[in-house]
C-alpha positions as CSV (number, residue, x, y, z in Angstrom):
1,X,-70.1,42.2,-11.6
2,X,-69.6,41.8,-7.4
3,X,-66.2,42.4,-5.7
4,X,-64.8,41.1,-2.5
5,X,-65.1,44.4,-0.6
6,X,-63.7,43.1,2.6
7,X,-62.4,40.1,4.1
8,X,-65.3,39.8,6.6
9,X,-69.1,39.4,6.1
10,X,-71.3,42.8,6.0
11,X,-74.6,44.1,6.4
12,X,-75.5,46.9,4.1
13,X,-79.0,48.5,5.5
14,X,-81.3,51.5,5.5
15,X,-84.1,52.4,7.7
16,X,-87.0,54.2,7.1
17,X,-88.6,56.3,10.5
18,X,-91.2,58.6,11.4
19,X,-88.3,61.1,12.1
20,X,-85.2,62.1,13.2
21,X,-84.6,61.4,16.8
22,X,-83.5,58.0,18.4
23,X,-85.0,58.7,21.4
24,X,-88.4,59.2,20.7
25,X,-89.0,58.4,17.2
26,X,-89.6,54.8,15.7
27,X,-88.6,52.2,12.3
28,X,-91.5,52.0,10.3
29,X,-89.2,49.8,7.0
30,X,-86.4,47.5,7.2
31,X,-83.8,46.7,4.4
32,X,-80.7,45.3,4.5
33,X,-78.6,43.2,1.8
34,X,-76.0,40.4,3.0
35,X,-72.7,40.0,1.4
36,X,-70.4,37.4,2.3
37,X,-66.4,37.8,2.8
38,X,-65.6,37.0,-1.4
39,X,-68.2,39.7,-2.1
40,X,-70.7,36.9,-3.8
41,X,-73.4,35.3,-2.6
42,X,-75.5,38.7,-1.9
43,X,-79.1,38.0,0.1
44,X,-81.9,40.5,0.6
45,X,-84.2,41.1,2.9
46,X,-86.9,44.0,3.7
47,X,-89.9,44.3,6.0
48,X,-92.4,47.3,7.2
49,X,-92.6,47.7,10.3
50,X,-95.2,49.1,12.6
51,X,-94.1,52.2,14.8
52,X,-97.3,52.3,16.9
53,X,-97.5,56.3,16.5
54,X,-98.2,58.6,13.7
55,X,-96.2,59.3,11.0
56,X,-95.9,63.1,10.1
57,X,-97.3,64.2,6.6
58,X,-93.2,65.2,6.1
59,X,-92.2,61.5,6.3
60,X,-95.1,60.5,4.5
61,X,-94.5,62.7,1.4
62,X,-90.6,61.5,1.6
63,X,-90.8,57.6,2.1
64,X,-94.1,56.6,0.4
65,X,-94.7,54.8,3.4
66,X,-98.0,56.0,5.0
67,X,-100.0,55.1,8.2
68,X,-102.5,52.4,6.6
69,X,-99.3,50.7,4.8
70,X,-98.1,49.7,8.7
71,X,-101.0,49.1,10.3
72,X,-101.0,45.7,10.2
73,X,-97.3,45.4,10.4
74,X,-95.4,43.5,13.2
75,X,-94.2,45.7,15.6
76,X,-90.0,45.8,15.8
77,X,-90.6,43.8,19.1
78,X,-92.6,41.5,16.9
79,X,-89.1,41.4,14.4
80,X,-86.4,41.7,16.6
81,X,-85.2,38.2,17.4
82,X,-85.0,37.7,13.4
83,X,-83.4,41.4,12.7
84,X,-80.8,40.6,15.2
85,X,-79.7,37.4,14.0
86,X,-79.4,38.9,10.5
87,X,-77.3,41.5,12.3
88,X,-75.0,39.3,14.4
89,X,-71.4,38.9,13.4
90,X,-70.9,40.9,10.5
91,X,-70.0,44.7,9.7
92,X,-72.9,47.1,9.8
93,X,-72.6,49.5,7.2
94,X,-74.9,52.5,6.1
95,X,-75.2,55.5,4.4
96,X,-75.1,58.2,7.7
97,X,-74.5,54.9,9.5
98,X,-74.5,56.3,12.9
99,X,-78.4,57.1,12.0
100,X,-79.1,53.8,11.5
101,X,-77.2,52.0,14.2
102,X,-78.5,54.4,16.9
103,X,-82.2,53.5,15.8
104,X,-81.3,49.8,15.9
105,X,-79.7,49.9,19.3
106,X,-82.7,51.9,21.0
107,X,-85.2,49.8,19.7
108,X,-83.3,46.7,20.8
109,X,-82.4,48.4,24.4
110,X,-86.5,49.2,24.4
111,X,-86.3,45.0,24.4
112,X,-83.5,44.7,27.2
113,X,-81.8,43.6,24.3
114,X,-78.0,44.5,23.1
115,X,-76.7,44.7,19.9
116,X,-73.3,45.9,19.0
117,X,-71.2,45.5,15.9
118,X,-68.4,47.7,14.1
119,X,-69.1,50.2,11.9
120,X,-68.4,51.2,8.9
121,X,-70.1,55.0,7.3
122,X,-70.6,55.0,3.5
123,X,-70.3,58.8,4.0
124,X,-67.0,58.5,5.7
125,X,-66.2,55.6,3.1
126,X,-66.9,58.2,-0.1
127,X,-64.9,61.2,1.4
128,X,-61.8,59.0,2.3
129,X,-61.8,57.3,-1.4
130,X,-62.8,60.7,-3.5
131,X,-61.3,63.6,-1.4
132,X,-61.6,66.2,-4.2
133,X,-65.6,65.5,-4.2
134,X,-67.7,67.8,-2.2
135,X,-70.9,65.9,-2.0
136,X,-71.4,62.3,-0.8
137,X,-75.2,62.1,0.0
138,X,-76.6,58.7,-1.8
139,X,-78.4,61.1,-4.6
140,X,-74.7,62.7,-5.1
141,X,-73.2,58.6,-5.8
142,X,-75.7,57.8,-7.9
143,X,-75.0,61.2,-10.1
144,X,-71.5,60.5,-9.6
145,X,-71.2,56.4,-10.5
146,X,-74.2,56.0,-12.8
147,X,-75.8,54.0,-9.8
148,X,-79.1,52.7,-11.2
149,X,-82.4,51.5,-9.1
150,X,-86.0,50.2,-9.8
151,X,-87.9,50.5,-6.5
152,X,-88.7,53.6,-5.1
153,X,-86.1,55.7,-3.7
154,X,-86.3,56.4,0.5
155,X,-87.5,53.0,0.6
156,X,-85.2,51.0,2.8
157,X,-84.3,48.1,0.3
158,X,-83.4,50.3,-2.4
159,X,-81.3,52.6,-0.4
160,X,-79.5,49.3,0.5
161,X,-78.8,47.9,-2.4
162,X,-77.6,51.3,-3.5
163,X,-74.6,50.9,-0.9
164,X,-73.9,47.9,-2.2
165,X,-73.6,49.1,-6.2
166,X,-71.4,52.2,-4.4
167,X,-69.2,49.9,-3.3
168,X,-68.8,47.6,-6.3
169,X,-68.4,51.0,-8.1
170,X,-65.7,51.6,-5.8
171,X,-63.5,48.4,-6.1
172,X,-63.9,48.9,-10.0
173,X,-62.5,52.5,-9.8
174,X,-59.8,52.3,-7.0
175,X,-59.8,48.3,-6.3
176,X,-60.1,45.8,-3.6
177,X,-57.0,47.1,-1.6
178,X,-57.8,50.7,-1.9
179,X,-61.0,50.0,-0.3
180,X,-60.3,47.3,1.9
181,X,-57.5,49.4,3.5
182,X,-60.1,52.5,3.7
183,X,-63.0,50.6,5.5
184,X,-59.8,49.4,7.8
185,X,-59.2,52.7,8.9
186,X,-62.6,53.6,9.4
187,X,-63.6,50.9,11.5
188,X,-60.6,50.9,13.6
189,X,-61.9,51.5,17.3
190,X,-60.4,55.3,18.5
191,X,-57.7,55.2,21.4
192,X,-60.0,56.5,24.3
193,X,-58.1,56.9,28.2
194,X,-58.3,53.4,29.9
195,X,-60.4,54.5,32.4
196,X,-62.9,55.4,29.9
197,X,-65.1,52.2,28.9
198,X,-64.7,51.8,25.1
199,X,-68.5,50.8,24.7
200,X,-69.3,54.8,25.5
201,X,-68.0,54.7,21.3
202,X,-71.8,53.2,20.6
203,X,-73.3,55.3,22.6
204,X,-72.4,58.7,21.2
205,X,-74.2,60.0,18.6
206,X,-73.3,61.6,15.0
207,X,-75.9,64.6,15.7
208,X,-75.7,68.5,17.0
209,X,-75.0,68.5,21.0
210,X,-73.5,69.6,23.9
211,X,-71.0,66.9,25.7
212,X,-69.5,67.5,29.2
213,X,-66.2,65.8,30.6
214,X,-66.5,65.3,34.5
215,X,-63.4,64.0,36.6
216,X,-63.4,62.6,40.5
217,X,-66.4,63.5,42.6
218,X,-68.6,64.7,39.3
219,X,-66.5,67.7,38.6
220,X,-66.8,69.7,35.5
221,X,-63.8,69.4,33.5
222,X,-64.7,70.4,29.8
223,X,-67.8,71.8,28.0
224,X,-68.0,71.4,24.1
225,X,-70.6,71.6,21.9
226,X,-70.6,70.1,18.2
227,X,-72.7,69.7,15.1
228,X,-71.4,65.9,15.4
229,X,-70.8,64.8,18.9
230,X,-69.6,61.4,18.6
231,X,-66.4,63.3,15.7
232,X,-65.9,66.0,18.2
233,X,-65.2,63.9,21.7
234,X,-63.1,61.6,19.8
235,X,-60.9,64.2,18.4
236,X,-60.2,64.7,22.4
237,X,-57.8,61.5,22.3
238,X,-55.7,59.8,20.3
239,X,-52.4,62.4,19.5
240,X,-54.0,65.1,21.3
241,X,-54.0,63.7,24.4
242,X,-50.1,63.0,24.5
243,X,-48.9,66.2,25.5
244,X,-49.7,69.7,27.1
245,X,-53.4,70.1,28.6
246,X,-54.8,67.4,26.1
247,X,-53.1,64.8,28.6
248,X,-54.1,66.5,31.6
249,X,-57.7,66.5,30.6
250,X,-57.5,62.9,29.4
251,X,-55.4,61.8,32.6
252,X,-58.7,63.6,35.1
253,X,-61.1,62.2,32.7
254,X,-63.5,59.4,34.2
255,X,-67.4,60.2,32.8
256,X,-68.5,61.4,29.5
257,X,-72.0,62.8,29.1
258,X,-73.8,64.4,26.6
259,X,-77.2,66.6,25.5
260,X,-78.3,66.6,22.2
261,X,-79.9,69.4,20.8
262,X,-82.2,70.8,17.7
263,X,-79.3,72.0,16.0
264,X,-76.3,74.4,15.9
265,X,-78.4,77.6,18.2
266,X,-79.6,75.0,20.8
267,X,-76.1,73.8,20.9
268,X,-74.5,76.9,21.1
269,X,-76.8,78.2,23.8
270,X,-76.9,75.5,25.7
271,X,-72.9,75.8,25.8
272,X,-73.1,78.9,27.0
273,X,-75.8,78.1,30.1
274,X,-73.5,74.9,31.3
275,X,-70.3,77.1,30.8
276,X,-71.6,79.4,33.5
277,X,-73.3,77.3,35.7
278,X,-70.6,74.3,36.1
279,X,-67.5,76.6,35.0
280,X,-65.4,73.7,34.2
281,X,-61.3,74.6,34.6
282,X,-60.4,73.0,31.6
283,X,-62.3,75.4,28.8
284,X,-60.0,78.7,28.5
285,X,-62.7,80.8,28.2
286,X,-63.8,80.2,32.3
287,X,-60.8,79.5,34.2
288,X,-60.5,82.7,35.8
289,X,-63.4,83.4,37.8
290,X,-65.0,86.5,37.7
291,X,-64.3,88.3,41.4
292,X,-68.0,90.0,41.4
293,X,-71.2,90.0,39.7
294,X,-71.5,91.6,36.2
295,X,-72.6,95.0,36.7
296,X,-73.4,98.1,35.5
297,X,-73.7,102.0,35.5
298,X,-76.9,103.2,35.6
299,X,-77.7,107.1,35.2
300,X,-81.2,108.9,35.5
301,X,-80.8,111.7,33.3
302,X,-83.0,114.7,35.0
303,X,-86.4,116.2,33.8
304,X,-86.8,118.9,31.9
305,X,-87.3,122.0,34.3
306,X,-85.1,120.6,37.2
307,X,-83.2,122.7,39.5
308,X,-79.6,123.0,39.3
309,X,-79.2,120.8,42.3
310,X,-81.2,117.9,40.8
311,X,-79.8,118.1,37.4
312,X,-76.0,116.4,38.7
313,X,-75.5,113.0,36.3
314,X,-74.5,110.3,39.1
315,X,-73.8,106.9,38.0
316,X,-75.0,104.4,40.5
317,X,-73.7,101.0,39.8
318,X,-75.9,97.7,40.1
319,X,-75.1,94.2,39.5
320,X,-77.2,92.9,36.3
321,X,-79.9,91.1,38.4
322,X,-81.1,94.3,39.7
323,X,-81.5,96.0,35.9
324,X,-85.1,95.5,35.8
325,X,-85.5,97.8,38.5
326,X,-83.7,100.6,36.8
327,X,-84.7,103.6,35.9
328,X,-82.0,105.7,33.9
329,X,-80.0,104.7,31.2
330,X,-78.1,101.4,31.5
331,X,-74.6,101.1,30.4
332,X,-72.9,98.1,30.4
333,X,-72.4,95.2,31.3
334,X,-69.2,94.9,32.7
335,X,-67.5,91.4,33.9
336,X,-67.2,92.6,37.4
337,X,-67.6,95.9,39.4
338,X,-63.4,96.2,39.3
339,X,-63.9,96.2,35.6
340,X,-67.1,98.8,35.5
341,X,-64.6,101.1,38.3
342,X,-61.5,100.7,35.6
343,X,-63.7,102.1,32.7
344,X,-65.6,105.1,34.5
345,X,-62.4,106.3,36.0
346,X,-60.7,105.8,32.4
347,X,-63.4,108.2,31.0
348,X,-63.0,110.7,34.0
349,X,-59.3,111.2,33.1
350,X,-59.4,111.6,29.9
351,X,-62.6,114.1,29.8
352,X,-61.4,115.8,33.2
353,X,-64.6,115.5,34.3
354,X,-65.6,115.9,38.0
355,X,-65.7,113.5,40.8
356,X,-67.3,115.4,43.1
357,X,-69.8,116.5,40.6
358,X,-70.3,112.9,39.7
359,X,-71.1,111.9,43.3
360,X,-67.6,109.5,43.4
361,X,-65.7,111.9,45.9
362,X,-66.6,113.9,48.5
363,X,-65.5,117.8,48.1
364,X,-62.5,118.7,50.5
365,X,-62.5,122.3,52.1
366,X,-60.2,124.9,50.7
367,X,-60.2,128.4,49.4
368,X,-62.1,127.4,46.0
369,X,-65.1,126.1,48.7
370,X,-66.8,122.7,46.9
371,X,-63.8,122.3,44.8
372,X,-62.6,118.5,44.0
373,X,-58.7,117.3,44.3
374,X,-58.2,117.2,40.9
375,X,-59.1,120.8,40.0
376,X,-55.8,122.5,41.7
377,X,-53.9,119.5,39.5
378,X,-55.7,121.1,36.1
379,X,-57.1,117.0,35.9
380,X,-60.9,118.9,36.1
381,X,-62.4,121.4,33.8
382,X,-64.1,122.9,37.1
383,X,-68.0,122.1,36.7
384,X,-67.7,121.7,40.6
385,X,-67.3,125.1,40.8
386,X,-69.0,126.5,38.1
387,X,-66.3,127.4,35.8
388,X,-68.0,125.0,33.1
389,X,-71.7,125.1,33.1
390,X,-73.2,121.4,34.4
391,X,-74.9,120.5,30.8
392,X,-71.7,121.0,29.4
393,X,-69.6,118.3,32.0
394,X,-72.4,116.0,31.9
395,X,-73.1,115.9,27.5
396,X,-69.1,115.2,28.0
397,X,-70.0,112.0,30.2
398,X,-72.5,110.3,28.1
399,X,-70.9,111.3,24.4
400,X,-67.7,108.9,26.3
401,X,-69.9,106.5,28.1
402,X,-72.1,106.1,24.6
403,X,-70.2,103.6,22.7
404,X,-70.7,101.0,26.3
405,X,-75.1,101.8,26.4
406,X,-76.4,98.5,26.9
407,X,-78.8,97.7,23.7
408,X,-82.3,98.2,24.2
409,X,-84.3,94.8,23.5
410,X,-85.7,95.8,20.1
411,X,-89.4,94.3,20.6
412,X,-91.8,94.2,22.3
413,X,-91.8,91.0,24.3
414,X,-90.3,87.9,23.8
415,X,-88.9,86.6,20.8
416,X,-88.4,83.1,19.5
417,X,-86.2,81.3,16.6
418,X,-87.3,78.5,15.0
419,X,-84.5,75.3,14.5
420,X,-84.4,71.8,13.0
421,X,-86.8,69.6,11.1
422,X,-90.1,70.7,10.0
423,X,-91.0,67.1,11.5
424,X,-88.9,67.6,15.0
425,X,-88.8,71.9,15.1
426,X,-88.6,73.5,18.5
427,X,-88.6,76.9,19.1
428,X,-86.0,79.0,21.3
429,X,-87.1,81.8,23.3
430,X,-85.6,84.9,24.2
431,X,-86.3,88.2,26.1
432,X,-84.3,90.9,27.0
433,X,-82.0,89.5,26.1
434,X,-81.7,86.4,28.3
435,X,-82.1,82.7,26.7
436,X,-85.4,81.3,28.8
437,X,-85.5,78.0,27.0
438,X,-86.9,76.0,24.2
439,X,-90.5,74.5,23.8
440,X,-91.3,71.6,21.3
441,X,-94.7,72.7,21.4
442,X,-97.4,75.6,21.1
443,X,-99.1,74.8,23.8
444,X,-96.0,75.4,26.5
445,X,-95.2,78.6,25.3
446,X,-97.2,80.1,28.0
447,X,-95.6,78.0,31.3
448,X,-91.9,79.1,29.5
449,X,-93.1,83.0,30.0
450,X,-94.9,82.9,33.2
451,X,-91.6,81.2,34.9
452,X,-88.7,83.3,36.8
453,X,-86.5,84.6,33.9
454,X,-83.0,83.4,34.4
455,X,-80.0,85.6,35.2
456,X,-78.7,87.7,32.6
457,X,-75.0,86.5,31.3
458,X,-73.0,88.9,29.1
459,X,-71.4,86.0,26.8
460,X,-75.0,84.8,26.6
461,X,-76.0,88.1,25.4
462,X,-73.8,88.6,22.9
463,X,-74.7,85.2,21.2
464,X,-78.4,86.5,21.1
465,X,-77.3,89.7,19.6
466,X,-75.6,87.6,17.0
467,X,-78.3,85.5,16.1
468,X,-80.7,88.1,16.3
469,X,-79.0,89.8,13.5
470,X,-79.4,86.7,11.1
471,X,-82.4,84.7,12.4
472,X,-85.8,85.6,11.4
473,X,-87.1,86.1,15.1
474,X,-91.0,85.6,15.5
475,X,-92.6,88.3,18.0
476,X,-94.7,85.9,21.0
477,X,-97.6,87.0,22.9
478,X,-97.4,85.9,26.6
């Protein structure tokens, strides 16, 4: 039995590709099922099409659909005057529907072609109708409502038609209202600034990313980064952008851009380069500019068999683009030189250690000959006198300075971590710990090493320590 799901037409379609990204993957099946307003009247229609490239073994082994099977298919150039009127004037709906539509669009913009329509998620749809479900892939409805198919499953007609027994299912369970007022909400365009064009809603895409707010004259206003884009820059507006900094950032807002990535990592790293390099005021984290380069204290400890006035521990601080060059022991980093002073002279109050000793003060002439200012105040144990022997002052100075060593890199070379797709991986490469970038192939691995290593960024750092601690790293030749 068929129910009026809603009270204008829809389109209910699946596409099968030769992988994950709009950009530069391609359709290789159509399927799509009409229904008409009083939810009778279904049509069906399907068609391979030719993606004039390869399709990975992956894809192969998942949709059935190898390369001899489209050979002689038309080309989506070949279908797209016929795929668009089947489109036109009705509700697009699809199970990860942003997938599809995004697919649909390129292929059309490829054309000069555009194609827009509302949209309505069967994933969104299952989560607003059963809340207390946790899954809401297609295999988890057709568990769920006894959903029942005879073609092949990830093949584009049966997918469709699956939506459509999901939300006959639905009606039957909840009824027509239920889930007429449901698709209502979810198709109801978001309240975006008025400056902001609302077509930019098409545009962004339901995948991992990095989006970036700019105001008047291209400045930075706002870095984010999101495992779903197109869910994350919307929840800018609407209530949030009322009141407080929310309405600031929406009132300065005029561009939206966006980077998508591999995944979660490339997102997160990513993040962290355009936070440094466009320091945009309205993220927290960067609105207080550091007042000098991130530095730290480097100290050569002496060789064995030194003489006594060799064997003095000096800390010499450097700003981090100069720690290749180091010799000693590194530790570190600080945000700013104010910050690597504050720490040091923390440590020499608290150990009464020696500034004169520590080459930080120059010895003033008195009765007690090289003595520094703070022995007479009982504020130094007297190692610049020799009233506590030099080994002892300077174990003293590293056992406080250990907990702020800087971490050795822990291999050899670089490092990188596999993410996304076995179709669509790319690796991420690290070395001491700086991020130098990603390569989608092999073969580029070489150029990535061989190229000026960027500056080293604490917060960067720190997320590479992270992920090094739960990522299986591979060791790279260069």
């Amino acid at each position: 039995m068929s129910y009026p799901f809603y009270p204008a037409p829809l389109v209910l379609l699946d596409l099968e590709t030769t992988g994950a990204k709009p950009a530069s993957d391609r359709i290789t099946e159509i399927g799509l099922v009409h229904v008409n307003a009083e939810g009778e009247g279904i049509a069906t229609w399907s068609n391979l099409v030719n993606p004039c490239q390869v399709i990975p073994p992956f894809i192969q082994e998942l949709t059935g659909i190898d390369n001899a099977m489209v050979a002689d298919a038309p080309t989506f150039a070949q279908l797209a005057d016929q795929v668009l009127e089947k489109l036109q004037d009705r509700v697009f709906v699809a199970h990860n529907a942003r997938f599809d539509y995004t697919f649909l669009r390129n292929e059309f913009k490829r054309l000069g072609m555009t194609f827009r329509a509302k949209v309505l998620c069967t994933v969104q749809l299952s989560r607003k109708l059963y809340p207390d479900e946790f899954k809401h892939s297609l295999d988890a409805l057709i568990a769920r409502h006894g959903l029942e198919y005879h073609g092949e499953r990830h093949r584009a007609l049966t997918d469709a038609e699956l939506i459509y027994q999901f939300l006959n299912a639905a009606v039957n369970d909840l009824g027509a209202e239920r889930v007429q007022q449901a698709i209502d909400e979810l198709i109801r365009p978001p309240a975006l600034p008025p400056q902001i064009d609302e077509k930019i809603i098409d545009d962004l895409p339901d995948t991992a990313g990095v989006y970036i707010f700019y105001g008047e004259h291209d400045e930075a206003l706002f870095v984010g980064s999101n495992s779903n884009l197109r869910r994350r820059v919307l929840q800018h507006f609407g209530k949030k952008a009322e009141e407080g900094q929310g309405a600031s950032l929406a009132a300065a807002l005029r561009r939206i851009d966006w980077i998508e990535t591999s995944g979660d990592l490339g997102s997160a790293l990513l993040e962290r380069r355009l936070l440094s390099e466009l320091r945009p005021r309205f993220n927290p984290a960067v609105r207080q500019k550091i007042d000098q380069t991130q530095s730290v204290w480097e100290i050569v400890l002496p060789e064995l068999g030194a003489v006594k006035q060799a064997a003095t521990l000096q800390p010499k601080l450097r700003p981090l683009s100069e720690i290749a060059q180091a010799k000693g022991d590194l530790f570190g980093p600080f945000r700013g030189a104010r910050e690597a002073q504050n720490v040091l002279n923390r440590i020499i109050k608290g150990q009464a250690l020696c500034r004169v000793v520590l080459g930080l003060e120059k010895p003033k002439k008195s009765t007690l000959g090289q003595a520094c200012a703070a022995l007479a105040q009982g504020e130094c144990r007297g190692a610049c006198v020799g009233r506590e022997p030099l080994s002892m002052h300077h174990a003293r100075l590293l056992a406080a300075l250990a907990k702020h060593k800087l971490a050795q890199w822990p291999y050899a070379g670089a490092v990188g971590i596999l993410e996304g797709p076995e179709w669509a991986q790319v690796m991420h490469v690290f070395d001491q710990w700086v991020y130098l970038g990603e390569v989608h192939d092999q073969s580029d691995l070489a150029q990535l090493l061989a190229s000026p290593y960027p500056a080293y960024d604490l917060d960067m750092a720190k997320l590479i320590r992270a992920q090094l601690r739960t990522a299986t790293a591979i060791e790279l030749l260069a």
